[in-house]
C-alpha positions as CSV (number, residue, x, y, z in Angstrom):
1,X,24.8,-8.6,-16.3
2,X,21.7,-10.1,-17.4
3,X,18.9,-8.2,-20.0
4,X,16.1,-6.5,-17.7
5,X,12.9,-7.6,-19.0
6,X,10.5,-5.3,-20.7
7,X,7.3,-4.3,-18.9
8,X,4.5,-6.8,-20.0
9,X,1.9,-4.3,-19.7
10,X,-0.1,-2.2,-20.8
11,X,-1.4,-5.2,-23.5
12,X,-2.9,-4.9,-27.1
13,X,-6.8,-5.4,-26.4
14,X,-8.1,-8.3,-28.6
15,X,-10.4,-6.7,-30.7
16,X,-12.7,-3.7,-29.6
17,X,-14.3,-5.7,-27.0
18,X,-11.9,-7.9,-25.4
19,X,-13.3,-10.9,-24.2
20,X,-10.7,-11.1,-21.0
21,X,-11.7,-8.1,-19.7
22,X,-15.2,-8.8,-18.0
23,X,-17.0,-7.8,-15.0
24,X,-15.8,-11.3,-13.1
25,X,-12.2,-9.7,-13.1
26,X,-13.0,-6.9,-11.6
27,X,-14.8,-8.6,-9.0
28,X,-11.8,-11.2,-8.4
29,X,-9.6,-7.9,-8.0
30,X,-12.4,-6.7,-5.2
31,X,-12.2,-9.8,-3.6
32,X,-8.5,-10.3,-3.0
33,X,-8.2,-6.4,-2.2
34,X,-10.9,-6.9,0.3
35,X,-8.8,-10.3,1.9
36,X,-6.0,-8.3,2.0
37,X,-7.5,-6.0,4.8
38,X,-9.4,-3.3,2.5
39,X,-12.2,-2.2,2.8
40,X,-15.0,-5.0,0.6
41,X,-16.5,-2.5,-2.4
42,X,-20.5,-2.1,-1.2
43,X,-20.6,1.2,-3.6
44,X,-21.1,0.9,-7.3
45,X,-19.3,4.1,-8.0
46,X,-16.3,2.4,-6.2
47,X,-16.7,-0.6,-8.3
48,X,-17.1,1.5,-11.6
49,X,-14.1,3.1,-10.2
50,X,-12.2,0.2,-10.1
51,X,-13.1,-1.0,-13.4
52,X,-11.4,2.3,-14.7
53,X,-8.0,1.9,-13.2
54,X,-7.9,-1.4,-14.2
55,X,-8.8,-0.6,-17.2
56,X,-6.2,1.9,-17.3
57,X,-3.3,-0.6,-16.8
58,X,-4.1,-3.2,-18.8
59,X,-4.7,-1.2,-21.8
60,X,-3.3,2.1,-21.9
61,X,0.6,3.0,-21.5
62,X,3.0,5.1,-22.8
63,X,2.0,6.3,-26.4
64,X,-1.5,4.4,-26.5
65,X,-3.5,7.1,-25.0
């Protein structure tokens, strides 16, 4: 039976401000959630929104809250 592979995120940030994690990402993430058939992000409350959860996975897991 092969090994299950451990969950590669949440991910160590690099550094207090992590250079990957810009404003461009969360647009990218906007743009192919609108081209899937949602609806396109015209509020900035949405966008800050979305900036959060992503936020919230990349970083922030078991034990790192």
């Amino acid at each position: 039976m092969a090994a299950i592979p451990q969950p590669a995120y949440p991910v160590s940030p690099e550094g207090d401000d992590d250079p990957r994690f810009t404003t461009g990402l969360a647009f990218d993430v906007a743009f192919v959630l609108e081209t899937h058939g949602f609806p396109k992000l015209t509020n900035g409350l949405d966008f800050v929104h979305l900036q959060e959860a992503l936020f919230r996975f990349l970083y922030e897991g078991e034990g790192r809250r």
